[in-house]
C-alpha positions as CSV (number, residue, x, y, z in Angstrom):
1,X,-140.4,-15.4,-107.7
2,X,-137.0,-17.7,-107.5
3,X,-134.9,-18.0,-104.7
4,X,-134.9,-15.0,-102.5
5,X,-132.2,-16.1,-99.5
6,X,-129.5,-14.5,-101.5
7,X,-131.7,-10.9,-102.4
8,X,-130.3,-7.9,-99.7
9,X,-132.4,-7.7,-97.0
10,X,-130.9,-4.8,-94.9
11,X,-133.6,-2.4,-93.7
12,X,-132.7,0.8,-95.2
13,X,-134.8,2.5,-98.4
14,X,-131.8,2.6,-101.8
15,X,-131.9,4.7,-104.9
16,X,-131.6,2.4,-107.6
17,X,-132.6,4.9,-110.9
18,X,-133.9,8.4,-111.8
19,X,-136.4,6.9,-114.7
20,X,-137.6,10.6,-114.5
21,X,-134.3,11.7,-116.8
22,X,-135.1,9.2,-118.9
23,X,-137.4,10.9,-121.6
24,X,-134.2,13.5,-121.4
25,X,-132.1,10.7,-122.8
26,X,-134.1,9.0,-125.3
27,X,-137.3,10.7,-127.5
28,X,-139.6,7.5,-126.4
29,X,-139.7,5.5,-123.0
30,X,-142.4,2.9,-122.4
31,X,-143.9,2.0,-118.7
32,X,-141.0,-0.2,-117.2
33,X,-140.9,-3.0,-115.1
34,X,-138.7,-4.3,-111.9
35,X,-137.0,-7.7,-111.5
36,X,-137.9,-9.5,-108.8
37,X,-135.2,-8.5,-106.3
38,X,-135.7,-4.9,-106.8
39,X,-131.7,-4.3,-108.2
40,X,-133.2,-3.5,-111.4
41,X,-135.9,-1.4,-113.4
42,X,-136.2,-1.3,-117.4
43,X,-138.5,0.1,-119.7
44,X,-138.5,-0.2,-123.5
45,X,-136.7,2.9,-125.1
46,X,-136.6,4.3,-129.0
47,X,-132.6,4.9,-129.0
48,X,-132.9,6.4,-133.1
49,X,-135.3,6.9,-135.9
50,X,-136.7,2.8,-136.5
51,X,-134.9,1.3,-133.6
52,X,-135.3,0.6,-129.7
53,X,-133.6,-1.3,-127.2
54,X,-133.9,-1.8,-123.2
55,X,-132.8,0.4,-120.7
56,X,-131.9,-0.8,-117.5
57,X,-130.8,1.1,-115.0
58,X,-130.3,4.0,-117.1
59,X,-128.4,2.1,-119.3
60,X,-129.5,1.0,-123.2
61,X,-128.7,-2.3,-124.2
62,X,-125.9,-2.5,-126.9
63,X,-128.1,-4.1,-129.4
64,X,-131.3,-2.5,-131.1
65,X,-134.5,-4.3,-133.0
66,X,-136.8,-2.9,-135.2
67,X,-139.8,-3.3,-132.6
68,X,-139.8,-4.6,-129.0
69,X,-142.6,-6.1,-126.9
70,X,-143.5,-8.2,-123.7
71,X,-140.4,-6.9,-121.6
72,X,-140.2,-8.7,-118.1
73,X,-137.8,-10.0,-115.6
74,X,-137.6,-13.4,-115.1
75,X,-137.5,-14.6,-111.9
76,X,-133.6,-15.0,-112.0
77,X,-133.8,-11.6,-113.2
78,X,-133.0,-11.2,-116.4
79,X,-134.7,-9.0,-118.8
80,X,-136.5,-10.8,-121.2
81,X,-138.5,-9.0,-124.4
82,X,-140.0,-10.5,-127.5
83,X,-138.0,-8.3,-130.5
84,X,-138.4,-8.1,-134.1
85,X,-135.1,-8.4,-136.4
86,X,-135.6,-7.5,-139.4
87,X,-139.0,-8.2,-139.7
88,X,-138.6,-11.9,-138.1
89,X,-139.7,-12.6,-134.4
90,X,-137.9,-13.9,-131.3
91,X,-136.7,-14.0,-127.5
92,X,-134.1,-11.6,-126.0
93,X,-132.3,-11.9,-122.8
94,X,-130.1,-9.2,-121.5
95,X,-129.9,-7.9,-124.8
96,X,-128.9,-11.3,-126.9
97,X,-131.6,-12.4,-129.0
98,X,-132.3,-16.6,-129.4
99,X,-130.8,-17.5,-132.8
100,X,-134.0,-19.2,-134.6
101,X,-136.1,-16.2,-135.9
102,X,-140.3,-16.8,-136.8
103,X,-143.2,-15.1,-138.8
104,X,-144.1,-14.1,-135.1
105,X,-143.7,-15.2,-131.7
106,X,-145.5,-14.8,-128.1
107,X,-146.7,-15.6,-125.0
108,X,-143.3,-16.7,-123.3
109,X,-143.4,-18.6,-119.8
110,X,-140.4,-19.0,-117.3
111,X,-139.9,-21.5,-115.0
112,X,-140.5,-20.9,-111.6
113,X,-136.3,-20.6,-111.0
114,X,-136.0,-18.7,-114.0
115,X,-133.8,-21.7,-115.4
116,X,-136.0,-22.2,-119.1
117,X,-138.2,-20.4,-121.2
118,X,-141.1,-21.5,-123.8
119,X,-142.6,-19.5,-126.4
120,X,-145.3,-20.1,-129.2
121,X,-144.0,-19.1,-132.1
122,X,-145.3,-19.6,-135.6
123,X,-143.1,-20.2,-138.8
124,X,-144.0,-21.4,-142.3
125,X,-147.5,-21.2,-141.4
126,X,-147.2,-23.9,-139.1
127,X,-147.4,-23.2,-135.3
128,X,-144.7,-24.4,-132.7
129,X,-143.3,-24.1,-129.4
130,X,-140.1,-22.8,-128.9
131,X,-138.0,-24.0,-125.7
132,X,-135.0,-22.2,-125.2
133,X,-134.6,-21.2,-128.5
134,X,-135.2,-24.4,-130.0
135,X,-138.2,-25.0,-131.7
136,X,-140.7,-28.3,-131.7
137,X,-139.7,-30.7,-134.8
138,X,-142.8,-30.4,-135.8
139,X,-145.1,-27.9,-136.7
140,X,-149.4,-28.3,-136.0
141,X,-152.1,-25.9,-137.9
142,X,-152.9,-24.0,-134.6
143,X,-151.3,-23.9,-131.4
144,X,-152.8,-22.2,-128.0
145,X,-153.2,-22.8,-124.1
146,X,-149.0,-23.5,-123.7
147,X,-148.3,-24.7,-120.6
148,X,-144.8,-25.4,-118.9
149,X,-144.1,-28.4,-116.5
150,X,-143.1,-26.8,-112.7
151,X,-139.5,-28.2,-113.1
152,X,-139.3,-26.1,-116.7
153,X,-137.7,-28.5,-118.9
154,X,-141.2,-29.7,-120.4
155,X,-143.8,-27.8,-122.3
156,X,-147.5,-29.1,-123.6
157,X,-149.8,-27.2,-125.7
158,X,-153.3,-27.4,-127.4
159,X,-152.3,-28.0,-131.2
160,X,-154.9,-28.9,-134.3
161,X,-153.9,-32.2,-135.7
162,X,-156.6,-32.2,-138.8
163,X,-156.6,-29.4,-141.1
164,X,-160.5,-28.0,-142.3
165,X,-162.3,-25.0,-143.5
166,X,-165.7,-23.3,-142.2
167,X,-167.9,-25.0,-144.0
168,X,-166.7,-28.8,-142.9
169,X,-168.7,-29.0,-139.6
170,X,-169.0,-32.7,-139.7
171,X,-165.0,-33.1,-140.1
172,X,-164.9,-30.3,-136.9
173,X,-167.2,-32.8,-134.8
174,X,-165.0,-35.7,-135.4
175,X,-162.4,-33.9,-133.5
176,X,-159.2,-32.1,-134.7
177,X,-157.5,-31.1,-131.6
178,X,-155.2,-32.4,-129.1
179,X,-152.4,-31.8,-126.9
180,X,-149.1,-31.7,-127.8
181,X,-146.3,-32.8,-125.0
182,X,-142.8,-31.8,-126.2
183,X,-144.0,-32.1,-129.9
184,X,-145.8,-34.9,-129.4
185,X,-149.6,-35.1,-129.9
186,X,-151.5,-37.1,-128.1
187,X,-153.2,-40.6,-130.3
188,X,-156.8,-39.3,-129.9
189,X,-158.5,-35.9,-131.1
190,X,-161.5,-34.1,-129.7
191,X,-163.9,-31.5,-130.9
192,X,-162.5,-28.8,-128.1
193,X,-159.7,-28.9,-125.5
194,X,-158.6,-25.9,-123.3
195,X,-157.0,-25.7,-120.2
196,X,-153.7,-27.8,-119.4
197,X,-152.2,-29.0,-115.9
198,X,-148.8,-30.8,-115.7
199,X,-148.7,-32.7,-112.5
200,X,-145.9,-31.9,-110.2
201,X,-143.4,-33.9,-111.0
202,X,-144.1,-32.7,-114.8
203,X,-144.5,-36.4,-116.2
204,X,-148.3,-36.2,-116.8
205,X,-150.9,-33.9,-118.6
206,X,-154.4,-33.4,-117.7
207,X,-156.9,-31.1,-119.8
208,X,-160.6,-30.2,-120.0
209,X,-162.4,-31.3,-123.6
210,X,-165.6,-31.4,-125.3
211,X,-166.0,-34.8,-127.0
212,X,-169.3,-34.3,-129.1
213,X,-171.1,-30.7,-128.8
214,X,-172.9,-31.4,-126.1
215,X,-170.5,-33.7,-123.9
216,X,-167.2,-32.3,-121.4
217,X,-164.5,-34.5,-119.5
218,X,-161.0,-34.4,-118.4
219,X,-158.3,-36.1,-120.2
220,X,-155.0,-37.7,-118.7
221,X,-152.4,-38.4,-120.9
222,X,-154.6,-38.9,-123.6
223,X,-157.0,-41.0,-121.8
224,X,-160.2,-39.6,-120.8
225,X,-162.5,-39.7,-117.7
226,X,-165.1,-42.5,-118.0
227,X,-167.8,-39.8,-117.3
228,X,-169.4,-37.1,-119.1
229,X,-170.8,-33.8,-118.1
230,X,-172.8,-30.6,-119.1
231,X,-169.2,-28.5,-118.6
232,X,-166.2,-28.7,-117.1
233,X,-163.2,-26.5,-115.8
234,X,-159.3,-26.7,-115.8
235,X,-158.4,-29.7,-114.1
236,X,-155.5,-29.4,-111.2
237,X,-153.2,-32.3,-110.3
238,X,-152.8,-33.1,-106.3
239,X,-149.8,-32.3,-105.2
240,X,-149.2,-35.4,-103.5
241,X,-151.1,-38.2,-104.5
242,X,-151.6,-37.7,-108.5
243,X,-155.1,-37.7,-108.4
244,X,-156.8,-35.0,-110.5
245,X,-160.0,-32.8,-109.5
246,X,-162.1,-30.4,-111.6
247,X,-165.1,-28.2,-111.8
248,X,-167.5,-30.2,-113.2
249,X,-171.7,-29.0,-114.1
250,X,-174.1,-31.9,-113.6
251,X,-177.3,-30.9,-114.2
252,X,-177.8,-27.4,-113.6
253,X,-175.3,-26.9,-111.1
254,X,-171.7,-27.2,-110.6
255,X,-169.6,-29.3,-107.9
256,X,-166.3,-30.6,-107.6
257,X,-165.2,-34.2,-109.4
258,X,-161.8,-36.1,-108.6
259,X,-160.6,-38.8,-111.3
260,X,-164.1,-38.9,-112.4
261,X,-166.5,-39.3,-109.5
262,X,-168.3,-36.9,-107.5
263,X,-165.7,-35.0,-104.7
264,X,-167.9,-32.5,-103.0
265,X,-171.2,-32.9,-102.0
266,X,-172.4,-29.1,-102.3
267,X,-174.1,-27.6,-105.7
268,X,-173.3,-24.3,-106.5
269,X,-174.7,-21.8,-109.1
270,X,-170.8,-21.5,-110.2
271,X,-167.4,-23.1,-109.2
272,X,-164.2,-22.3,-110.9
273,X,-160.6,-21.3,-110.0
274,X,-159.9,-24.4,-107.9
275,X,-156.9,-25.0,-105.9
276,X,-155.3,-27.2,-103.8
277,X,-153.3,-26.0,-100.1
278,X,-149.5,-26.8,-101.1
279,X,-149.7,-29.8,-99.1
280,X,-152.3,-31.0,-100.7
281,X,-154.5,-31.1,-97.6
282,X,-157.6,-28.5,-98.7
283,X,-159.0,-27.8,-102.1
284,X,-160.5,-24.7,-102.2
285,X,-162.5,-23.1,-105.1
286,X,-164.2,-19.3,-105.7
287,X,-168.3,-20.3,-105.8
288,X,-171.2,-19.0,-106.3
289,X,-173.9,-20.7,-103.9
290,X,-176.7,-18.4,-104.9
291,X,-176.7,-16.3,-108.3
292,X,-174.3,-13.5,-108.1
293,X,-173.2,-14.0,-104.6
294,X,-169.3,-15.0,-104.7
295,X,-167.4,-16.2,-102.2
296,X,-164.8,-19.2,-101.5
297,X,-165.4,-22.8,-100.5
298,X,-162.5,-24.6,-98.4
299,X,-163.2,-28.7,-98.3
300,X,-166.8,-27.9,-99.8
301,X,-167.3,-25.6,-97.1
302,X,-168.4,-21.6,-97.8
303,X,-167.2,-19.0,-96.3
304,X,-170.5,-16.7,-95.0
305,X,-169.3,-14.2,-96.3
306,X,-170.5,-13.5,-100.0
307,X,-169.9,-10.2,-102.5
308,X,-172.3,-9.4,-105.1
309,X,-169.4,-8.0,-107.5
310,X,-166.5,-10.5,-107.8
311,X,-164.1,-12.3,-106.5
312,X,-160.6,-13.1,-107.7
313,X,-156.9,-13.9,-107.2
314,X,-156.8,-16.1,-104.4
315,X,-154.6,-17.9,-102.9
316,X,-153.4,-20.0,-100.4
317,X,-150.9,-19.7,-97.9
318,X,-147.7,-21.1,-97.7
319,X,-148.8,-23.0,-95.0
320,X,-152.2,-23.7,-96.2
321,X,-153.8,-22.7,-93.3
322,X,-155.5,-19.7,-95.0
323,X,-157.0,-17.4,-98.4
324,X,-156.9,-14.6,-99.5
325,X,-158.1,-12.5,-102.9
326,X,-159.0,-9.7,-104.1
327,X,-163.2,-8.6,-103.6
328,X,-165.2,-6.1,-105.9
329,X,-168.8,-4.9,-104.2
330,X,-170.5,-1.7,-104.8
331,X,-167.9,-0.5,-107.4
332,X,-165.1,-0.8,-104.5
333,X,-162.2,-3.7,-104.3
334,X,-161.0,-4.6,-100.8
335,X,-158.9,-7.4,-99.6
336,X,-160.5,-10.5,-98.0
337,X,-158.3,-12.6,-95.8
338,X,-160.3,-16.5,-94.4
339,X,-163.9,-14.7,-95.6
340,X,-162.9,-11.4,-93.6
341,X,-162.6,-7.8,-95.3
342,X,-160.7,-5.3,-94.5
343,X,-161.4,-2.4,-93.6
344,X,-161.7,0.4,-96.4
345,X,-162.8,0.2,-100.2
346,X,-160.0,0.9,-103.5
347,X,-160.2,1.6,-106.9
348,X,-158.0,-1.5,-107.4
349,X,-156.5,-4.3,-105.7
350,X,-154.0,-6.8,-106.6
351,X,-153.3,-10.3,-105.4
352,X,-152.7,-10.6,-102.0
353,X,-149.0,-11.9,-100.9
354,X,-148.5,-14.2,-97.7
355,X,-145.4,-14.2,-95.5
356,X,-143.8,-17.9,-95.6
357,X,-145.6,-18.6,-92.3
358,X,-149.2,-17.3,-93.0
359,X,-149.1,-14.6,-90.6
360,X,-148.6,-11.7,-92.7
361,X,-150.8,-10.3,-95.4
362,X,-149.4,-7.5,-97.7
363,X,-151.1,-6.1,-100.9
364,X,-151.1,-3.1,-103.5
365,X,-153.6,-1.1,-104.0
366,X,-154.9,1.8,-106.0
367,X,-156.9,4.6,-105.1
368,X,-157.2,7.6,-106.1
369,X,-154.7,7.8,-108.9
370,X,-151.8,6.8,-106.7
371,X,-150.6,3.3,-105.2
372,X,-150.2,2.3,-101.4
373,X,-149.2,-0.7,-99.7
374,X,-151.1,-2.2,-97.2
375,X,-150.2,-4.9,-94.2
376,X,-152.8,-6.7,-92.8
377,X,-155.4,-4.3,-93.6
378,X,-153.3,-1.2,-92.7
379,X,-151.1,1.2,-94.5
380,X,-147.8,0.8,-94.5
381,X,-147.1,3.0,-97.3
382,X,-148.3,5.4,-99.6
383,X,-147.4,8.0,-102.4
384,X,-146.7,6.0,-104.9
385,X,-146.7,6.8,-109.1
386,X,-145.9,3.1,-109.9
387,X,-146.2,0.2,-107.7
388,X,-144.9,-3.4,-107.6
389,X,-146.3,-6.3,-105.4
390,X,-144.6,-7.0,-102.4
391,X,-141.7,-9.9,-101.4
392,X,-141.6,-11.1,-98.4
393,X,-137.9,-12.5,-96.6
394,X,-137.8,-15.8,-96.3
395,X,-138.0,-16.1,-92.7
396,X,-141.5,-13.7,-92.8
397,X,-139.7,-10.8,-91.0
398,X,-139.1,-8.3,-93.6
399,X,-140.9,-6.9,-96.7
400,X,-139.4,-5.8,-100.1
401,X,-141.4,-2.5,-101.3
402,X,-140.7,-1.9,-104.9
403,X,-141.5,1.5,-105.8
404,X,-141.7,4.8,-108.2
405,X,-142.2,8.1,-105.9
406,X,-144.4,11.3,-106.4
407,X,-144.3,14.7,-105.7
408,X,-140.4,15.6,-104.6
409,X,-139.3,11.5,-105.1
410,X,-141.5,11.6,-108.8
411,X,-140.0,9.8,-111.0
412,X,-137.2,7.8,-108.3
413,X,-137.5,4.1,-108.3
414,X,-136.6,2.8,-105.0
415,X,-135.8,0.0,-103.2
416,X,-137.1,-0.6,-99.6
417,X,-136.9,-3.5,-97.3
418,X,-138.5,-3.3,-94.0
419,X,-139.1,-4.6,-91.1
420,X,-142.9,-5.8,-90.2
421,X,-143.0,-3.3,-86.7
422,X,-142.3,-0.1,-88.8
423,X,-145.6,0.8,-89.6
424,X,-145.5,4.6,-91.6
425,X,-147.7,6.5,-94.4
């Protein structure tokens, strides 16, 4: 989300754009999107026959491209968009496309400040990342799972090292993948790898492999675990200590590992989606302790509380002290906050946002046809046609509601901040 200290956080409701007149303006307008501080709302618009651009704010950018795709803010809040140029592929910001054009180009990732941005792009027939509009020396035969390091300034990917065709299965057991770390493959292939972690200080890699067809482990920099198990998930780093933990299946059932050896005592029909508190004090993991009952372990501990439909997006709060995600049971999503529901069922929900102190719970949510927020399990508003998740101020006393109106305000994007005791539909 960046650095919200300098964002306006005045209580008062702004007007930031009529995207209703739009479509008056220009003969095609695409669903937009809001940066993260609310100032701004774009959408991709056709501006003449074979060409589009980016409105923002009612306002097109200068330049046009034959096609545009992807458009989002970055966290710094720039609009970024993948574009087309004369039939060639790359990144625009703010309107000024990255030099370097490709056959085609996709799946960008910002830093976490908004600072950097990597791409996979491919070119030649050979596939590449692309950091900041410089692309890897050197090119690999496939290229997926791209990954950037917390800081932004390094990326890793999955990359095929040895080239072969369908019918070469004994060449595809030998192993002809790896990662790549800024363009640099690892020394040693396997058959599979998926799933990439950089630790937090972005000097290491970890990944989940498959090193015959039958055998999984975690590789570190190239090196892999001494153990080897039925199936594994993406590893995660420890914040502090550089350990690195994953879901791991021994047997028939799954359990958490740490640098190899056996980290939680429980077995569990499933166990995926594992992570750690930000100080690194409780791992925590979505399970499954009996077949198609979900819930969350914390420190190999369940919740008793378990949902037949699924359970997802959850996370931790800033002060690790508790969860939250997103529950499906009997065709209805609800919010579940420390193995608690609230009250009420949704055709949707989205990941739950904490205030910086763990008190405050805020998530949107979709019933109906229409968008409300909700505040710890209440509603603090409603009425919405488009609906973006909630900010909270960095001292967890205001809340930034991000917003397209309906019925008299249809089609008005606003801008609200306010305070956690005004409670209104």
């Amino acid at each position: 989300m960046g650095d919200s200290s300098s964002w306006d956080w005045e209580i008062g409701k702004r007007l930031i754009a009529d995207v209703g007149r739009w479509p008056e303006i220009f003969p095609w307008v695409e669903e937009p999107c809001v940066s993260p501080d609310g100032e701004k709302i774009a959408a991709v618009v056709k501006t003449d026959e074979a060409a589009f651009s980016v409105c923002v704010n009612g306002v097109a950018w200068e330049n046009t491209f034959d096609k545009i795709w992807y458009l989002r803010f970055t966290p710094d809040g720039r609009a970024s968009a993948i574009v087309s140029d004369t039939g060639e592929w790359t990144l625009a910001l703010d309107g000024e496309a990255w030099e370097e054009r490709f056959d085609y180009l996709w799946n960008p990732l910002v830093a976490a400040g908004g600072g950097h941005i990597v791409a996979a792009a491919q070119k030649a027939m050979k596939y590449v990342a692309v950091m900041d509009g410089v692309a890897w020396e050197s090119g690999f035969g496939a290229l997926n799972n791209l990954r950037l390091s917390p800081d932004g300034r390094r990326a890793a990917a999955v990359v095929q090292t040895v080239a072969f065709n369908e019918g070469e299965i004994f060449k595809f057991q030998e192993g002809c993948y790896t990662v790549a770390v800024d363009g640099k493959p690892w020394a040693r292939n396997f058959v599979n790898v998926w799933g990439l972690d950089f630790s937090p200080d972005g000097r290491q890699v970890a990944a989940e492999v498959r090193t015959s067809l039958y055998d999984y482990t975690i590789v570190v920099d190239g090196e892999p675990w001494r153990q080897r198990f039925n199936a594994v998930w993406e590893p995660r780093f420890h914040p502090q200590d550089g350990t690195v933990s994953a879901p791991v299946k021994i047997g028939g059932s799954w359990t958490l590992a740490r640098d190899g050896e056996r980290l939680w005592n429980g077995d569990y029909v499933q166990l995926w989606h594992q992570m750690y508190s930000p100080d690194g004090r409780h791992l925590a993991a979505i399970v499954a302790p009996k077949f198609g009952k979900w819930t969350v372990a914390v420190d190999d501990r369940p919740w008793s509380r378990t949902f037949d439909g699924l359970l997802t997006d959850a996370r931790f709060s800033p002060d690790g002290g508790h969860i939250a995600c997103a529950a499906k049971e009997n065709d209805r999503w609800t919010v579940v906050v420390d193995g608690r529901a609230w009250d009420g069922g949704y055709d949707m929900v989205w990941q739950p946002v904490f205030s910086p102190d763990g008190r405050h719970v805020a998530a949107k949510v979709e019933k109906n046809g229409g968008y409300r927020l909700l505040l710890d399990g209440q509603v603090l508003r409603t009425d919405f046609d488009a609906l973006w998740d909630p900010c909270f101020s960095p001292d967890g006393g205001r809340l930034l509601v991000r917003g397209l109106g309906s019925g008299a305000d249809k089609g008005h994007y606003y801008r609200e901040v306010v305070g956690l005791g005004a409670r209104q539909g």
